[in-house]
N, C-alpha and C positions, 0 to 999 in steps of 0.2 A: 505638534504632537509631543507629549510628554514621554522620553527617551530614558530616564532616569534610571528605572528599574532595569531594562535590557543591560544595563553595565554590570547589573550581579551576573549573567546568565553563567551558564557552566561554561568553562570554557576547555575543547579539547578540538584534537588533531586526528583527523581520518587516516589509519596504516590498514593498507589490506591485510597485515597479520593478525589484527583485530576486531577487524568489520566484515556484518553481514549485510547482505542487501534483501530487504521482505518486502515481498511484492503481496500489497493487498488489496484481494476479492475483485480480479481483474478475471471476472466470472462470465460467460453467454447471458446471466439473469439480468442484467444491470448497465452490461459493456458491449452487448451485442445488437443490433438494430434489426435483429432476425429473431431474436428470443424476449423470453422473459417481459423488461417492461416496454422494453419500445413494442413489441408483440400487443400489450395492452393498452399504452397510449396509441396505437393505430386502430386499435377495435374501437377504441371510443373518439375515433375522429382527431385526434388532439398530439398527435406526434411532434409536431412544429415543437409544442412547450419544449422538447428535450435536444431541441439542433444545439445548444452550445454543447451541451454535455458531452453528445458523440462526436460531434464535428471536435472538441478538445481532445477526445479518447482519443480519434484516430490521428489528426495531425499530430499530439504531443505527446499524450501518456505512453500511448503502444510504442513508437520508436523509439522513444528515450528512455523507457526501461529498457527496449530492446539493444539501446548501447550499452548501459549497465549490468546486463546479464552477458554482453560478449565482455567483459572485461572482466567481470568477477569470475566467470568460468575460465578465463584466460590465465589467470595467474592462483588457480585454485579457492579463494573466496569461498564462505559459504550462501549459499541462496535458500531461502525457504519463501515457500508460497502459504500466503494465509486463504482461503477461503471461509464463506457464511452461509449459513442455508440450515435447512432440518436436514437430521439423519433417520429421522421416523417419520411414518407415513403420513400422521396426523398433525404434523409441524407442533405439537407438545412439548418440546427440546425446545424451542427460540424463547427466547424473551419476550417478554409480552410485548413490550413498548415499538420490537418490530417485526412483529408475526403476522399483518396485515402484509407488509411489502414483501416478507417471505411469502406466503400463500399467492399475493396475486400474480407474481413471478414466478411462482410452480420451480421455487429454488430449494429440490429439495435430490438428495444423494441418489445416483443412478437417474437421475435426470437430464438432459442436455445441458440444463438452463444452470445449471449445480459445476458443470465443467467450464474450466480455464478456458481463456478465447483461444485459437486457434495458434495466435500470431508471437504465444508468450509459453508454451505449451511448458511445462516441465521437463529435465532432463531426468533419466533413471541416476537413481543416488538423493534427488534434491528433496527433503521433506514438503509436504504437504500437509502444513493443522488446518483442520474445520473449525470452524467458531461459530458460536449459537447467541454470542453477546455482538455488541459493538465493539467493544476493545477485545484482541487477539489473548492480552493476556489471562482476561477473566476464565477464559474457557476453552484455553488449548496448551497444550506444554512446550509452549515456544518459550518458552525461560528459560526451561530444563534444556534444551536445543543450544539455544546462545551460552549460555553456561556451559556445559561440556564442553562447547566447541572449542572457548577461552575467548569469547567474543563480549565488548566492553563497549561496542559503537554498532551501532546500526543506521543504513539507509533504506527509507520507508518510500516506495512508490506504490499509485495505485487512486482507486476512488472507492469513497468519496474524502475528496479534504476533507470537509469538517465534518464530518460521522466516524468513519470505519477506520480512516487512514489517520486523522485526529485524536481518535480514543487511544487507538493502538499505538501512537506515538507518547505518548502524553503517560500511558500506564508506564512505557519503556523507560522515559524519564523518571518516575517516580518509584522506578526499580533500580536507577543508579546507571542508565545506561547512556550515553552520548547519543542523540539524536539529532543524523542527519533530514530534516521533509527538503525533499527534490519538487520546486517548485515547480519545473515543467514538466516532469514527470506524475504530476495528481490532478488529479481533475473532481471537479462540482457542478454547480451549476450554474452559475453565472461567476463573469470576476469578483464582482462583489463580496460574495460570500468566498472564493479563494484567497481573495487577498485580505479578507478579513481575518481568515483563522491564520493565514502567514503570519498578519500583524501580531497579533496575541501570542502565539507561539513563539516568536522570540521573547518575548519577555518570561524567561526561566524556563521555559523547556526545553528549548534547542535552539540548532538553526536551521535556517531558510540556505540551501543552496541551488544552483543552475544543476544541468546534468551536466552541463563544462565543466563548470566549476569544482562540482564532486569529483568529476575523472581528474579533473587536473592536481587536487590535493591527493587522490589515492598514487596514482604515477610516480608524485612524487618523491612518495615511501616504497616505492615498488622496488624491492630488491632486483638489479641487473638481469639474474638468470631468469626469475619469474617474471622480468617484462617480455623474453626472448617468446 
């Protein structure tokens, strides 16, 4: 494999004084085996198709963001949740290209299938953007969020890699930002396609880390009192 290029990549160092962690579209539409599309892949016989998806959700995305929000809450960090879905009745807000998967996922605001799974739920204080694109930045003021806050790095969990958690990575880069993707923390649907957008995204957009491995580079800048 031709390595060449990954040597330009950006290179920086994860300080919790300057990283947020976004969690995205870790929604009941999508993430839940009760809602949304597992709800329609069991109507139409055909749920099987989606066992890696969930079975990855629940053994690796849900815990290991869940280690990730005990830490960034632990020593103040900020956290913002991305969500996708319509905010109108008639899904006219989404983007065309994926207003089918919004509709047949009834992913739409005041919905179940529209709320954060149970297991990752939001704290009061932590922002919450909607988005109606694939990338977070087209169409929510998560810029304006990380900006205020004085935040220059970001770590992205969540599904799908190469859609929602991909775009939104990928604009963050292209806005100047350090991007961590938490390789066990994203889920897709099959390895293939995971480790396919791992591969590509290093070369010049970010990196690829573990969820170890990101704690163990933030800890390392963790001010004393703020690891207490």
């Amino acid at each position: 494999m031709a390595n060449y290029i990954n040597e330009f990549s950006y290179r920086f160092t994860l300080n919790p004084a300057t990283t947020a962690l976004v969690v995205i579209d870790m929604q009941n539409a999508t993430g839940s085996l009760d809602h949304g599309l597992a709800k329609y892949l069991k109507a139409q016989g055909r749920l099987e198709e989606s066992r890696y998806r969930f079975e990855r959700i629940n053994r690796a995305v849900i815990p290991n963001t869940q280690k990730l929000l005990a830490y960034f809450r632990a020593v103040g960090a900020p956290v913002i949740y991305v969500t996708y879905g319509s905010e109108r009745a008639d899904y006219s807000d989404v983007a065309r290209h994926i207003r089918d998967i919004v509709m047949a996922t009834n992913n739409k605001a005041g919905e179940p299938e529209h709320e954060i799974v149970a297991a990752l739920q939001p704290q009061p204080g932590e922002p919450v953007v909607n988005k109606t694109t694939i990338g977070a930045f087209a169409s929510t003021p998560i810029d304006q969020y990380l900006r205020t806050s004085g935040i220059s790095e970001i770590v992205v969990t969540g599904v799908s890699t190469n859609n929602c958690v991909g775009m939104t990575a990928m604009e963050a880069a292209d806005k100047g930002y350090g991007v961590v993707l938490v390789s066990d923390a994203t889920g897709t649907c099959s390895d293939k396609m995971q480790n396919a957008f791992e591969e590509m995204f290093l070369r010049l957009w970010g990196r690829v880390l573990s969820t170890d491995e990101t704690l163990s580079e933030l800890k390392a800048h963790t001010p004393a009192q703020a690891a207490q």
